[in-house]
C-alpha positions in Angstrom: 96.8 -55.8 -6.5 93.9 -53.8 -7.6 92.7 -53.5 -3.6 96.1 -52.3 -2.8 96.4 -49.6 -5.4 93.0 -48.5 -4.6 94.5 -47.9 -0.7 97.0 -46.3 -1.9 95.2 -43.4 -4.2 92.6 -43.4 -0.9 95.4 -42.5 1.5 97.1 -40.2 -1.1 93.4 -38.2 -0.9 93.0 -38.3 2.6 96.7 -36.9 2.9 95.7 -34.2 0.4 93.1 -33.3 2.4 95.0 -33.1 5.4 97.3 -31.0 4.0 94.7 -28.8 2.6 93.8 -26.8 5.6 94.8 -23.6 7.2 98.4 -24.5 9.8 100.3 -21.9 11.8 103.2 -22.3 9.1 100.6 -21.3 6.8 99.4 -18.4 8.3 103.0 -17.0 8.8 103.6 -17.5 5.0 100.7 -15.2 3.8 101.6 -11.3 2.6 100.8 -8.7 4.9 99.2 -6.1 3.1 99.3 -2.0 4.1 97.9 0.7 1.8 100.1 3.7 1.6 97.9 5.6 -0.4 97.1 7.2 -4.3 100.0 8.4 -6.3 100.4 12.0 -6.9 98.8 11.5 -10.4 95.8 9.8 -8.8 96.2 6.6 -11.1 97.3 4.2 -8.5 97.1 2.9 -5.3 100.2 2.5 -3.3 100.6 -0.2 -0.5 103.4 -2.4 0.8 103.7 -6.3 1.3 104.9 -7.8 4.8 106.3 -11.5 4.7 107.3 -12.9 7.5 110.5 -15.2 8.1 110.0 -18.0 10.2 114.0 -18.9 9.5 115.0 -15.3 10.0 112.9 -14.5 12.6 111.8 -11.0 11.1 109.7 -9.9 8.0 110.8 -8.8 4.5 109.1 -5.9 3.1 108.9 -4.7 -0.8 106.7 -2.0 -2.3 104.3 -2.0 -4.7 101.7 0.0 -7.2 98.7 -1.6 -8.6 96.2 0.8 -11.0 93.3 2.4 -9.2 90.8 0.5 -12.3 92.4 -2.4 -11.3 95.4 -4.4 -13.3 98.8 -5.5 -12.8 101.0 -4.8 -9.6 104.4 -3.2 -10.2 106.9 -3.5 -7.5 108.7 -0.4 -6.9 112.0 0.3 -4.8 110.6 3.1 -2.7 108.0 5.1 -2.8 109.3 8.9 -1.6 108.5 10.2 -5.2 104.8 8.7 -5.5 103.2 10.0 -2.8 102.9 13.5 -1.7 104.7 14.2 1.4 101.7 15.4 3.8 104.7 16.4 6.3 105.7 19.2 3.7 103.8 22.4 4.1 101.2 23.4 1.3 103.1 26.3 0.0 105.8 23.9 -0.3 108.5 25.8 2.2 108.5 23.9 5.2 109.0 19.7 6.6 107.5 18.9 9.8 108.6 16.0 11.3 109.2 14.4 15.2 111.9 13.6 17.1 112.0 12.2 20.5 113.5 14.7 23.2 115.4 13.9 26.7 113.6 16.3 29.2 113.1 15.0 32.5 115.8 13.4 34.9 114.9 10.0 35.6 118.3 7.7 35.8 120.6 8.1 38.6 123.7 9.9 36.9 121.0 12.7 35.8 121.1 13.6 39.1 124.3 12.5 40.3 126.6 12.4 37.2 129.9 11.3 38.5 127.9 8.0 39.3 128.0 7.2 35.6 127.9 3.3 36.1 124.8 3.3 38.0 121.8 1.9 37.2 119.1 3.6 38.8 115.5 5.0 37.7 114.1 7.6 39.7 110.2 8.6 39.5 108.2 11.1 41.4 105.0 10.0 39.6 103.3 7.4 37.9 103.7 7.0 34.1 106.8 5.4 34.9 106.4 3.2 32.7 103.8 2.5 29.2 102.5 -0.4 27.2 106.1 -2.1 27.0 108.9 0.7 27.8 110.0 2.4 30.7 109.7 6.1 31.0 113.3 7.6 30.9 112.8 11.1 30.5 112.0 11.0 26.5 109.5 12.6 24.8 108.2 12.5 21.5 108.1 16.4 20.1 107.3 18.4 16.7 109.5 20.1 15.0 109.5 22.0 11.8 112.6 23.7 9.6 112.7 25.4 6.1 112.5 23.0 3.4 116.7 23.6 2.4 119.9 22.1 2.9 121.5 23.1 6.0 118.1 24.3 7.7 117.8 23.6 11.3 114.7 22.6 13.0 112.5 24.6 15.7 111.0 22.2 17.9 107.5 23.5 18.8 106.9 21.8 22.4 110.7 23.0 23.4 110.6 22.2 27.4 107.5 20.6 27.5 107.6 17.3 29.2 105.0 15.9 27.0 104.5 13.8 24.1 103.2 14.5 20.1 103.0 12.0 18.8 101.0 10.3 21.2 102.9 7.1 22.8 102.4 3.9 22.1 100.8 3.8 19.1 100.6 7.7 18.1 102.4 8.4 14.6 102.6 11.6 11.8 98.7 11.5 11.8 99.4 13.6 15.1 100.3 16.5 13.2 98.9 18.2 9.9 99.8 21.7 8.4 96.7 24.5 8.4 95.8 24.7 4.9 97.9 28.3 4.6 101.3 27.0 6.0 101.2 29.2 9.0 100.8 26.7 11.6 101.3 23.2 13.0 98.3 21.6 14.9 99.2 18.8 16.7 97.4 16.1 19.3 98.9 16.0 22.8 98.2 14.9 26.5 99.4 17.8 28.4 99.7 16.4 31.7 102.5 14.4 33.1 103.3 12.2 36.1 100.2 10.8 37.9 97.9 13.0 35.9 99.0 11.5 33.0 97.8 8.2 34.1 94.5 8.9 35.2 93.0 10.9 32.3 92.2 10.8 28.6 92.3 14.0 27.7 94.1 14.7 24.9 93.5 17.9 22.7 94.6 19.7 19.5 96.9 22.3 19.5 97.8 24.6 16.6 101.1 26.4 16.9 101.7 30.3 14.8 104.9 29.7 13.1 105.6 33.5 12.7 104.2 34.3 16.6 105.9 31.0 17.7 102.3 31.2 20.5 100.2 27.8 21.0 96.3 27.6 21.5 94.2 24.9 22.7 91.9 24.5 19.7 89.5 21.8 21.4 89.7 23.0 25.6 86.6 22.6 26.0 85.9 19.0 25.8 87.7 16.6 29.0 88.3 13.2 26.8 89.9 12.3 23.7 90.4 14.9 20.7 91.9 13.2 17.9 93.4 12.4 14.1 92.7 15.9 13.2 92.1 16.7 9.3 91.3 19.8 7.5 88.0 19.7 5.4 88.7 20.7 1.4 86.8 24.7 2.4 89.9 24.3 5.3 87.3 23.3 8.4 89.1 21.5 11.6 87.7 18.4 11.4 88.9 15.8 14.3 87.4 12.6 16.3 86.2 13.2 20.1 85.1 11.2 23.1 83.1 13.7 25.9 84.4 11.6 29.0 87.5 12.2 30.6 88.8 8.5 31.8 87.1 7.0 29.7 88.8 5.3 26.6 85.6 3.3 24.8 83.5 6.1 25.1 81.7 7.1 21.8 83.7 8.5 19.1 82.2 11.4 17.2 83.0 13.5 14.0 83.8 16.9 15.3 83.6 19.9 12.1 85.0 23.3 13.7 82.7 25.3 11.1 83.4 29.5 11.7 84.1 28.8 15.4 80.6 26.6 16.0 82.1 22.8 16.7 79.4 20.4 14.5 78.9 17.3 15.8 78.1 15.4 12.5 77.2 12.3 14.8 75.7 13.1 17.9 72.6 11.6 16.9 73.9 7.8 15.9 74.0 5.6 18.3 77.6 3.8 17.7 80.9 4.7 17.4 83.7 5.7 14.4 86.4 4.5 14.3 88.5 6.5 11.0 86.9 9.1 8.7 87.8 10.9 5.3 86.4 13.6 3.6 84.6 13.5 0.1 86.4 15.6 -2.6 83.9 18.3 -2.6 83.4 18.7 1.1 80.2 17.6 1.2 80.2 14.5 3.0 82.2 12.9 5.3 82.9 8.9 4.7 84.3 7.0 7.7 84.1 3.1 9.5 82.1 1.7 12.2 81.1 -1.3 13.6 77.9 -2.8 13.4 76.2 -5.9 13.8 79.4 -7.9 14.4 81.6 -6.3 10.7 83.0 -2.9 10.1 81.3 -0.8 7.2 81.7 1.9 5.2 78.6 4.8 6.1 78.3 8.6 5.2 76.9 11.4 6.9 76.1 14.8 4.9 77.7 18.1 6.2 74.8 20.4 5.8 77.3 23.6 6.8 75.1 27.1 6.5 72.4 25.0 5.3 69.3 23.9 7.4 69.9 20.9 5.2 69.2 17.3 8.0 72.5 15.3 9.1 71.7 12.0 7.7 73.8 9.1 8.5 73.9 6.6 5.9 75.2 2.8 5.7 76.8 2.5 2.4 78.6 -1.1 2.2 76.7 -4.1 3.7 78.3 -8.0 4.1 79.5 -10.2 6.0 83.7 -8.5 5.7 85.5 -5.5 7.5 85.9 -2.8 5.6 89.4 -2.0 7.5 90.7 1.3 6.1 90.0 3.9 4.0 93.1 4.3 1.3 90.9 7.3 -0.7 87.8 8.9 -2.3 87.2 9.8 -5.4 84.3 10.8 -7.7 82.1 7.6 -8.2 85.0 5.4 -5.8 86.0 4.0 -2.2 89.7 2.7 -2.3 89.7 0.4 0.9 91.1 -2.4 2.4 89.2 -5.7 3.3 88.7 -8.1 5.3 87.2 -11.2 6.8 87.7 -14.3 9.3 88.7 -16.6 5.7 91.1 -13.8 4.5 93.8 -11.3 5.1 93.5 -7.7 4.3 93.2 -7.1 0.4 92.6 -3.3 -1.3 89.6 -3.0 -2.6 87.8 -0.9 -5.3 83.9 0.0 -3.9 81.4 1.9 -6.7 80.0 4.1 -4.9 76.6 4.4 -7.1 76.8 0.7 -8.5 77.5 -0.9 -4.8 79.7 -3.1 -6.6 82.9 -4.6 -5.9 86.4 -4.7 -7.1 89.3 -6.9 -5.9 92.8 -5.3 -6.7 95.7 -6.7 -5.0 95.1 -10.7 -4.6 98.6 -10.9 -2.4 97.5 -14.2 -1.2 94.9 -15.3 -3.4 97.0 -18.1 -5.0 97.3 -19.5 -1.0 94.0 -19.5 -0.5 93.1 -21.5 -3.9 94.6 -24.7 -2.5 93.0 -24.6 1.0 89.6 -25.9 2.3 88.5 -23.1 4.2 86.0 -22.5 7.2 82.5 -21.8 7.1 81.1 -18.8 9.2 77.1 -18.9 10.1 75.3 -15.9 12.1 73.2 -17.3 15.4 71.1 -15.0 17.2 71.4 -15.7 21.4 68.5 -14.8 23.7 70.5 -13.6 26.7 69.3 -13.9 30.5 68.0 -10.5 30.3 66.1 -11.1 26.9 68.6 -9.3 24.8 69.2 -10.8 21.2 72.8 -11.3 20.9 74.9 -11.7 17.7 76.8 -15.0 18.0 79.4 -16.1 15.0 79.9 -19.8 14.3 83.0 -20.6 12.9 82.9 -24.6 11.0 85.6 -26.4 10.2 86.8 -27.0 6.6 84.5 -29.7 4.8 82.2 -29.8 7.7 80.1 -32.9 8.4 76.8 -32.3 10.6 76.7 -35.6 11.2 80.1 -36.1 13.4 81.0 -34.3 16.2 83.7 -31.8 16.8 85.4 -30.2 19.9 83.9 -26.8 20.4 85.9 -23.8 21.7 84.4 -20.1 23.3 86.2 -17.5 22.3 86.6 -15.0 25.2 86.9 -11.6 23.2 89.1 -8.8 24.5 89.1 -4.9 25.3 86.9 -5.2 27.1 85.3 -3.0 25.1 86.4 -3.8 21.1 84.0 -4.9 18.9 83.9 -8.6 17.5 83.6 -9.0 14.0 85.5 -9.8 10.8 88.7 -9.5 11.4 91.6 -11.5 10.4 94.5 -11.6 13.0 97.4 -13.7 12.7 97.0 -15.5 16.3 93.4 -15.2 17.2 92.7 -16.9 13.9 88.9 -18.2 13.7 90.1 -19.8 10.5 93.4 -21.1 11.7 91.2 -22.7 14.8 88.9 -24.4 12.7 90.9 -26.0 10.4 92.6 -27.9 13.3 88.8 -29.6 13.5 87.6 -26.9 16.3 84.1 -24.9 16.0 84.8 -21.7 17.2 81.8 -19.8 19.2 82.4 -16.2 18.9 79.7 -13.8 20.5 79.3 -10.3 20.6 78.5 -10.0 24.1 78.2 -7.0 26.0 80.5 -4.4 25.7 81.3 -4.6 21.9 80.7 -1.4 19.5 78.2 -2.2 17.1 74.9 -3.0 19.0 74.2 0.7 20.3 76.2 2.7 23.0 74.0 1.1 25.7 74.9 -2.5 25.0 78.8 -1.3 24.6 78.6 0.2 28.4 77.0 -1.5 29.9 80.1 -3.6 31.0 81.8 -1.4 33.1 82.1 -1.6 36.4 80.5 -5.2 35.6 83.1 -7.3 34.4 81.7 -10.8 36.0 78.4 -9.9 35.6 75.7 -9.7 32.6 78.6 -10.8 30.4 79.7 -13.7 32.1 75.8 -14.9 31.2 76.1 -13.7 27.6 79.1 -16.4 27.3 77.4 -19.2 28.9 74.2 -18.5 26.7 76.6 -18.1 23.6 77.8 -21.6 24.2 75.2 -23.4 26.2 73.0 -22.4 23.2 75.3 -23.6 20.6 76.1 -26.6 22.3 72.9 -28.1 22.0 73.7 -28.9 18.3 74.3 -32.4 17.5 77.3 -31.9 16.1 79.1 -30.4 19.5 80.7 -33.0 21.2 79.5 -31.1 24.9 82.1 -33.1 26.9 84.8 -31.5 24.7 84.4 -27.7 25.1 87.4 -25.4 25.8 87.1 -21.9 26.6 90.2 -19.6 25.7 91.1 -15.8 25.4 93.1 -12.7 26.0 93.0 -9.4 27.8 89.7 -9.1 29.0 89.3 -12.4 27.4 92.2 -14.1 29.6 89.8 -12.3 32.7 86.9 -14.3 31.2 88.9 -16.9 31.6 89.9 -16.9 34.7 86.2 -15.9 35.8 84.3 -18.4 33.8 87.4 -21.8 35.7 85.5 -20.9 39.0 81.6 -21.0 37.9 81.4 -23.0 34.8 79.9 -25.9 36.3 82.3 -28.5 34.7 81.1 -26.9 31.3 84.3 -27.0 30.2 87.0 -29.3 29.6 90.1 -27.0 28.8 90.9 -23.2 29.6 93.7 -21.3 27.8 94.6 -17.1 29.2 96.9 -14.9 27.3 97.9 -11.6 29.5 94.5 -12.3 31.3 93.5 -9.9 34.7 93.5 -13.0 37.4 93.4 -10.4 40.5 91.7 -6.7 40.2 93.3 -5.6 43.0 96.9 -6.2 41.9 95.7 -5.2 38.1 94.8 -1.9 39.7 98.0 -1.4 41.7 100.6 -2.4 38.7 98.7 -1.5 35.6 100.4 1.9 33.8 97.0 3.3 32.2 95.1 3.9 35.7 92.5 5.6 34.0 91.1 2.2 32.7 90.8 0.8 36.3 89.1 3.4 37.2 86.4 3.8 34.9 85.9 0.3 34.4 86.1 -1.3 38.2 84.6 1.6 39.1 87.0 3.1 41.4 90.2 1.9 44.1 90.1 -1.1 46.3 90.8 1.0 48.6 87.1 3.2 48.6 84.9 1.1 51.0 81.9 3.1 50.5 82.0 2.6 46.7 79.6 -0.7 46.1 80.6 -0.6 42.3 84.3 -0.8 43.2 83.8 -3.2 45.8 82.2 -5.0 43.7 84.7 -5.5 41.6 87.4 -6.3 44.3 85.0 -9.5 45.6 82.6 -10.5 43.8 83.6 -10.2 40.3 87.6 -11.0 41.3 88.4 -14.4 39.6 90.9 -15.0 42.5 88.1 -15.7 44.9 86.8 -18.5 43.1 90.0 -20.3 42.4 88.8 -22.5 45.3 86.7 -24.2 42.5 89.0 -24.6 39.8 89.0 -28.1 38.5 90.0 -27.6 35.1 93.1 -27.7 33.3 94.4 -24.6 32.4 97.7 -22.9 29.7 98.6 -19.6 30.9 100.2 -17.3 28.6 102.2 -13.9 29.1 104.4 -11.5 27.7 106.9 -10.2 30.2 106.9 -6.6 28.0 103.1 -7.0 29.0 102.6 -3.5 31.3 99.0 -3.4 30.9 98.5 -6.6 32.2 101.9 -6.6 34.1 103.2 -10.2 34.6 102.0 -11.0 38.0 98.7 -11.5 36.7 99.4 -14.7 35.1 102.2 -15.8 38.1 99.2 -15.4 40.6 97.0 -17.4 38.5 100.0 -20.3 37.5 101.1 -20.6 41.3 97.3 -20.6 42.2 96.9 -23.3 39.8 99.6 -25.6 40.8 99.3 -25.5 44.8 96.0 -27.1 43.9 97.0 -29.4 41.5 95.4 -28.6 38.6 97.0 -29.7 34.9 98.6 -26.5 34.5 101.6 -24.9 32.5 102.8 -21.2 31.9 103.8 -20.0 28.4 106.5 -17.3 29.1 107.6 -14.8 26.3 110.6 -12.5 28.0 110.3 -10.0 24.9 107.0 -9.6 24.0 104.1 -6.9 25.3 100.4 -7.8 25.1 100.9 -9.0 21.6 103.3 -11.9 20.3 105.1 -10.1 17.2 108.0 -11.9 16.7 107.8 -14.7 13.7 109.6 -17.5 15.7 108.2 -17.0 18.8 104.5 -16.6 17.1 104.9 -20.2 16.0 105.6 -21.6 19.5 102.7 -20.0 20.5 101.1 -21.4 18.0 102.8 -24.5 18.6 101.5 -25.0 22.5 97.8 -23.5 22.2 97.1 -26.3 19.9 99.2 -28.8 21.9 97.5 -27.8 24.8 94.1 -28.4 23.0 95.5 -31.7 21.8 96.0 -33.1 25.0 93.3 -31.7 27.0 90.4 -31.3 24.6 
């Protein structure tokens, strides 16, 4: 009797255990937290709390304040009255605000409209389409009225067949008032058609309410100029990439100071990513990637002064510091991350370099979990590079058994690796289903110098495609990687890898899994929207013979010329919203596949883009990428 009760208080454990790991219902459970910003008082942050429903197949959202010294979250209905409105103008007279506009004749009864029934889109350019919408003639314009009942609003691009905020992604951050309510500057692309999708260069516009006349405050430079912000002394300040074309170029702090453009970091060698400006106006704080995390750094703005620029690294740790909420005299608000945890908002002491946790939105699901352990490897590359690698163990790791190892194939190509936390890409989700997770920072990632982060373009299947196998031929060689169980899996540029790595792994690997992965570069180039991607990183057109680097890129480094030695099984994965890496991609590579009769299978999603963002169908993602692992791996 005592044997058997003793079996059944060991299988209890070993079903508590089991149950005490990271799962994709899990994961879809957690809060996801957004910080809105300080109250008007200054006394508390203001943020938000996304929680998805698996049942309902969309997320429930409530509001919340929490006190900048830390305390006790209040939920609040809305939040209109908390914040100040940075769409109203400083003297308090004016809302600006964006609406999206029909300009251009694209459907058949614009041109013929006693056809009303037909369905028919007509385009005399490229641009025809974006990210996961056709172009129908819409464009997103500012507009600004008088702060009154009744007022009607002036739109400020009237005509112009281009778009502010910036599409896909572009929001009110494209727009600020001048600091004396007399104009509106605002980020656009003006270009359209073909030109459109070849270029980068966006610019900041400020527009004279009373003269109603627009000036290009940033004409001079040929890439990206934006998120423009006005200093506390009222100084332009704005983010800018030199390059036309190119979209990972490095990102610099721009300060228009009396007409002379300041380039606060033109002599760092890595890229920002978001800024904000100290109270005073002395220093600029902003986020950056370095050495595989995002940090918080600040660089002095000497102004008049002969005063040195002096970059400084002010957080340090293995997290991401994800956004800045705010600044104050002795405090960072920010958000956190890191692969173990969703984003948090944090309290940083500027002077003490000490921490403070204020929401814990999830901390209660993370009590009851074994989680992951994450280790730092340094790689020797081929070329004698030292390359950050992260290992990622599985919950109550045991060096003394052997687990199935994956490579994670990182996208971008050029986005940096580090602590992030997503909500499919999980490094913890992977290892708590018994999977060490090989993560490097190989070439082409922000935070190792702008010379490692360029050096993959126009190289796709070359230097790289070494980092990876050094990443994991390296990490295999611990005893407790089972080496005939390795998988290799990714998307984007990582579903590329992917394809690449199926046709010269030497039977490395065991399993392969592509999400919207580029299987053919010349098809990529011919159906992709954003065409000024292609050509900066293949280095030109298929069709320019005399261009090695292009050509390159067509043969040798064009994963559909080595599908002759694929002999691996492979999951495909793709969103048929996907128009960056349009859905032919993925057909090429599933029919390639099973004409040569390899363990294959295709994971369609009609309605999602390059992402998976719907609850339901994030779980039967979920669902096959571990199924697939299951019976492969």
């Amino acid at each position: 009797m005592k044997k058997i009760l003793i079996l059944i208080l060991f299988t209890m454990s070993l079903n508590v255990v089991a149950q005490n790991t990271m799962s994709p219902e899990l994961l879809w459970k957690l809060g996801r937290v957004t910080a809105l910003g300080i109250s008007k008082d200054g006394k508390n942050v203001v943020y938000s709390v996304s929680t998805p429903s698996i049942e309902e197949n969309k997320s429930e959202k409530k509001f919340y304040t929490i006190p900048v010294i830390g305390g006790k979250a209040t939920e609040v209905k809305d939040t209109k009255d908390l914040l100040i409105d940075k769409n109203i103008s400083p003297d308090g007279k004016y809302l600006v605000y964006n609406e999206e506009v029909k300009i251009d004749k694209v459907h058949g009864k614009d041109y013929y409209p006693e056809l009303e029934k037909s369905n028919v889109q007509i385009y005399n350019g490229l641009d025809y389409r974006h990210w996961d919408i056709w172009n129908e003639g819409k464009f997103n314009h500012v507009f600004y009225k008088e702060k009154k009942e009744g007022s009607v609003g002036t739109d400020i691009l009237k005509g112009e067949n281009f778009d502010s905020p910036q599409k896909p992604f572009g929001g009110d951050e494209d727009y600020i008032w001048s600091p004396d309510s007399k104009s509106i500057l605002y980020v656009s692309k003006k270009v359209s058609g073909t030109k459109y999708a070849i270029s980068t260069n966006t610019n900041i516009y400020e527009y004279n309410l009373e003269t109603q006349k627009t000036i290009n405050r940033t004409e001079a430079n040929l890439g990206y100029d934006t998120n423009p912000v006005f200093s506390p002394q009222g100084n332009l300040t704005y983010l800018q990439m030199k390059r036309d074309g190119y979209e990972a170029d490095k990102n610099d702090i721009i300060v228009d100071f009396k007409g002379i453009k300041m380039n606060l970091t033109a002599n760092w060698d890595n890229s920002v990513s978001s800024f904000s400006w100290s109270k005073d106006g002395k220093n600029v704080y902003f986020l950056a990637a370095i050495d595989g995390t995002q940090q918080l750094f600040e660089v002095n703005f000497p102004g008049v002064t002969r005063i040195a620029i002096t970059v400084t690294q002010l957080t340090f740790g293995d997290f991401d510091v994800h956004d800045i909420v705010d600044i104050t005299t002795d405090n960072a608000i920010v958000t956190r991350t890191d692969m173990n945890h969703a984003l948090e908002i944090y309290s940083y002491h500027l002077k003490k370099k000490t921490w403070l946790q204020l929401t814990k939105v999830n901390n209660d699901a993370y009590a009851k979990l074994a989680l992951p352990k994450y280790e730092r490897r340094y790689v020797t590359t081929t070329d004698g590079k030292k390359m950050l690698v992260w290992v990622i163990l599985p919950p109550n790791f045991d060096a003394t058994k052997k687990y199935p190892t994956l490579l994670y194939c990182q996208g971008g190509p050029q986005s940096p690796l580090t602590q992030f936390y997503s909500f499919r890409w999980n490094f913890s989700l992977m290892a708590s289903q018994g999977y060490v997770v090989v993560a490097p920072n190989r070439r082409g990632m922000y935070g190792h110098g702008q010379a490692w982060n360029e050096q993959i373009s126009g190289d796709w299947g070359g230097q790289v495609m070494q980092d990876y196998l050094s990443a994991i031929d390296n990490v295999a060689k611990e005893n407790y990687v089972d080496k005939s169980r390795l998988g290799c899996v990714g998307a984007s540029y990582g579903g590329y890898s992917v394809f690449y790595l199926a046709g010269i792994h030497n039977n490395r690997f065991k399993s392969f899994i592509a999400h919207d992965g580029v299987f053919n570069t010349q098809s990529m180039f011919g159906t992709t929207e954003e065409v000024f991607f292609n050509n900066w990183d293949f280095g030109g057109a298929y069709w320019e013979k005399d261009n090695k680097i292009a050509q390159q890129t067509y043969t040798k480094f064009n994963p559909i010329n080595y599908v002759d030695k694929w002999n691996t099984p492979i999951l495909i994965i793709q969103g048929g919203n996907d128009f960056r890496v349009p859905i032919g991609q993925s057909q090429e590579a599933f029919q390639a596949a099973q004409l040569r009769g390899i363990n294959s299978r295709f994971l369609y999603f009609p309605e999602e883009n390059h992402w998976v963002l719907k609850p339901q169908n994030a779980q039967v993602w979920q669902k096959e990428f571990y199924k697939w692992l299951k019976e492969t791996l």
